[in-house]
C-alpha positions as CSV (number, residue, x, y, z in Angstrom):
1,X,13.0,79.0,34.7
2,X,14.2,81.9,33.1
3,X,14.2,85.5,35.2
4,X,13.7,89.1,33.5
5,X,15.5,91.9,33.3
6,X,13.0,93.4,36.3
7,X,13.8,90.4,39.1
8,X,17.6,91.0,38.7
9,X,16.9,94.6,39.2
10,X,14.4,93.8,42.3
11,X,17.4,90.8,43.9
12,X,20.2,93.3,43.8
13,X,17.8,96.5,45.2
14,X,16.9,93.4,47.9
15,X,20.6,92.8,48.2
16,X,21.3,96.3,48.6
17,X,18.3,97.1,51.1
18,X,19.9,94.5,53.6
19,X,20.6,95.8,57.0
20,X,21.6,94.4,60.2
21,X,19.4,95.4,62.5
22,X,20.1,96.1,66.3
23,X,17.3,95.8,69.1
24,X,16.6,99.4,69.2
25,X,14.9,99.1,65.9
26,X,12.6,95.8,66.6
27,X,8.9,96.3,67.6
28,X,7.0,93.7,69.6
29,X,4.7,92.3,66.6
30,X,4.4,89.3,65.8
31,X,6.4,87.5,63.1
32,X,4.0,85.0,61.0
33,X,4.8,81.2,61.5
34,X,4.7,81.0,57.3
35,X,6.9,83.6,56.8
36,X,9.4,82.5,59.7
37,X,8.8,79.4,57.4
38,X,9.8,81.1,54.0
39,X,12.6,82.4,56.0
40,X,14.1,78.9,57.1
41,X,13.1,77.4,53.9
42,X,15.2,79.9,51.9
43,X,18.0,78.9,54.2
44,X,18.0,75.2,53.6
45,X,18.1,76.1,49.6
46,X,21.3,77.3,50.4
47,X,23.9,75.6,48.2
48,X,26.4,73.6,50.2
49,X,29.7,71.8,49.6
50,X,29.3,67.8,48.4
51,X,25.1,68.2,49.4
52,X,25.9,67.8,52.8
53,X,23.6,70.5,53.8
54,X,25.2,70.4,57.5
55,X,23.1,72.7,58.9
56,X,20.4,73.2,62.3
57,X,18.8,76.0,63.2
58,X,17.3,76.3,66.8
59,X,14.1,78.6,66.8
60,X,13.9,80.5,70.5
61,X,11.4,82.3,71.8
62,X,11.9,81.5,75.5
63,X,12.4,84.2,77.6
64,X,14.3,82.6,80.3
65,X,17.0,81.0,77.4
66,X,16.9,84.8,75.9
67,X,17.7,86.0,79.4
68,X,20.7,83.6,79.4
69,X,22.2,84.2,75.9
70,X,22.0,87.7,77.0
71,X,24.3,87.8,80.1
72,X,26.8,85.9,77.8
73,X,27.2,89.0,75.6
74,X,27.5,91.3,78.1
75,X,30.3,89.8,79.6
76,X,31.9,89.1,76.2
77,X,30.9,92.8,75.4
78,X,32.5,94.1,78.3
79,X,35.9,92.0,77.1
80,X,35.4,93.9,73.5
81,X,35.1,97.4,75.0
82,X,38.3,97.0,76.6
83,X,40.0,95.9,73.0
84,X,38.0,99.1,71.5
85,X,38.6,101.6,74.0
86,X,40.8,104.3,71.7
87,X,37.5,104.2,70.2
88,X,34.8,106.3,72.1
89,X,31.9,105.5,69.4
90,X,32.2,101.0,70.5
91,X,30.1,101.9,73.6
92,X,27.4,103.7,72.0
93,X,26.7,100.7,69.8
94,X,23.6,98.8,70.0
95,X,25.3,95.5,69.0
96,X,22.4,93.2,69.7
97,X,18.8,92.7,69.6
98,X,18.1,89.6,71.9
99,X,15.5,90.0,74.0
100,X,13.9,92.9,71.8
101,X,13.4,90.5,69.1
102,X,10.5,88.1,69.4
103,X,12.4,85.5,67.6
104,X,16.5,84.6,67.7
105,X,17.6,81.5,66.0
106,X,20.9,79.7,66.3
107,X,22.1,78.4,62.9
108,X,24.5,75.5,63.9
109,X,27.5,73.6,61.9
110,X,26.7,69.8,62.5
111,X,29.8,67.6,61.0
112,X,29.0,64.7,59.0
113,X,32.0,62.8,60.8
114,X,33.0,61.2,57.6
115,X,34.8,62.3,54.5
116,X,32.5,64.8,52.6
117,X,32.6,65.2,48.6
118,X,34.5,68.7,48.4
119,X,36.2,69.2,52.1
120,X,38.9,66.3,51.5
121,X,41.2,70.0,51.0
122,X,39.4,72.4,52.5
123,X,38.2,71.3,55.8
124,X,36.2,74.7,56.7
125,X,33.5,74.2,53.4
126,X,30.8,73.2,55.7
127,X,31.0,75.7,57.7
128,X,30.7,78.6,54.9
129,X,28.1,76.2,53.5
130,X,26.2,77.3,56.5
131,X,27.2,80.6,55.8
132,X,25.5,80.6,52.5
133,X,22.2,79.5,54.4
134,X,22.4,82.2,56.3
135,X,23.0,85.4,53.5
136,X,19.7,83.3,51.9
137,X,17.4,83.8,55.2
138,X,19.0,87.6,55.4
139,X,17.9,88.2,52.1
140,X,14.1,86.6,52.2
141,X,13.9,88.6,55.9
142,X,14.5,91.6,54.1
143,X,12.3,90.7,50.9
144,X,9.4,90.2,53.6
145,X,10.2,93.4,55.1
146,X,11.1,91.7,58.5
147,X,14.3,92.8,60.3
148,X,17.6,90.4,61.1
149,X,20.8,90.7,63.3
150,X,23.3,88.6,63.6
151,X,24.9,88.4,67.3
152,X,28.7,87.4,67.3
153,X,30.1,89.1,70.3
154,X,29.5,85.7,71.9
155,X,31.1,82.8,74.2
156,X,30.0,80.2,71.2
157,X,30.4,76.9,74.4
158,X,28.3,78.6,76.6
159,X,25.7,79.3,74.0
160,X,25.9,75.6,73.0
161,X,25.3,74.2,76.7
162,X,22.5,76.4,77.0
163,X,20.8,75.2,73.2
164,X,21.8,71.6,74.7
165,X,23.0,71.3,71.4
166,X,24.9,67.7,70.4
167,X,28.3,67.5,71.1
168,X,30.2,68.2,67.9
169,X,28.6,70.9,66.8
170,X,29.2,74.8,66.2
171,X,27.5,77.7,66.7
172,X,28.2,79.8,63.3
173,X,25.6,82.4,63.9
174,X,23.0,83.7,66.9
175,X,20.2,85.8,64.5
176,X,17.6,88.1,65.8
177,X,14.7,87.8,63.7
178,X,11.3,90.4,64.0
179,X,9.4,93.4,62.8
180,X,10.8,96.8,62.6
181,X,10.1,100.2,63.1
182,X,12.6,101.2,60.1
183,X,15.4,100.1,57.8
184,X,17.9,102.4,57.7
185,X,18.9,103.7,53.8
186,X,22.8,102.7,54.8
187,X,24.8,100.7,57.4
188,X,25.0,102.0,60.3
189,X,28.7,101.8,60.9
190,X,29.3,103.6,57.8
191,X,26.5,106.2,58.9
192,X,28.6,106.6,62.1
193,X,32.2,106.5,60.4
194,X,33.3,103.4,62.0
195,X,34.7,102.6,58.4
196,X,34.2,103.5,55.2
197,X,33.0,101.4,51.9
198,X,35.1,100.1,49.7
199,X,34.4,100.8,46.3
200,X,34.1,97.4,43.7
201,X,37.1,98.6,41.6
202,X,39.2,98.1,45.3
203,X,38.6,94.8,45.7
204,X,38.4,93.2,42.2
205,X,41.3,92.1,40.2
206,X,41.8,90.7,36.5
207,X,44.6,88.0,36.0
């Protein structure tokens, strides 16, 4: 298959257009079972390390488990604001959209519990391997104009009891996944001056 000039033009305005988006930007309507399909399909086209494709993602829409996952970031919130606390702008920060969102989904690291092709040396592979799966589901999201956030402020055991998820496995990323009522043109951080964006030329080198 061979792409045009105008797709790589439309992947890296898609690439640029990503966002992650908080709860005060999720409406209540409905996200389509095909396209939270596309949107997990893309994910497990993600390329991962020996083919392992060590991922699981956990589609919730129950309130009650919602309810839960969100006491466990606002006690771990409360433990960041103390960290941030020279910095007045942390408690304005909408930093999550869990019950907001009609959909979150836990994408979860399951090890193989063998040798893998590709992590004899670097043991953490399958876990950016998941990572990849989940820059793929960002990007389709945003290509369907539906809104994601990813959740990190997080006790990562506590969410695991309450997926009963298998023993060895680890949470790499809680997503909140629905329509919304805008993008914004930049991120939000660098709207507020949280930090400021490094420019390609800083973060490139030629050996």
């Amino acid at each position: 298959m061979i792409f045009s000039d105008n797709d790589t033009q439309k992947l890296l305005e898609i690439i640029k257009a990503r966002r992650d988006v908080r709860g005060n930007r999720f409406i209540s309507t409905k996200v389509e079972d095909e396209k939270l399909e596309l949107i997990l399909e893309a994910g497990i086209s993600a390329p991962s390390v020996g083919y392992s494709q060590p991922w699981k993602f956990v589609v919730i829409k129950d309130e009650n488990i919602k309810e839960n996952i969100l006491k466990n970031f606002e006690n771990e919130n409360n433990k960041a604001k103390e960290i941030f606390k020279d910095k007045e702008i942390y408690t304005k920060l909408k930093l999550e959209g869990i019950k907001e969102a009609p959909i979150n989904i836990a994408v979860l690291y399951e090890p193989q519990g063998k040798h893998v092709l590709g992590m004899t040396s670097m043991k953490k592979m399958g876990e950016y391997s998941v990572v990849c799966a989940i820059q793929n589901m960002w990007l389709m999201s945003r290509a369907l104009n539906i809104g994601l956030g990813w959740v990190s402020i997080l006790d990562e055991q506590k969410v695991l009891k309450e997926l009963k998820a298998d023993e060895n496995s680890q949470l790499i990323a809680y997503l909140c996944l629905g329509y919304v009522d805008k993008f914004y043109q930049e991120s939000e951080l660098k709207t507020l001056g949280w930090k400021e964006e490094k420019k390609l030329k800083e973060v490139v080198e030629y050996l």
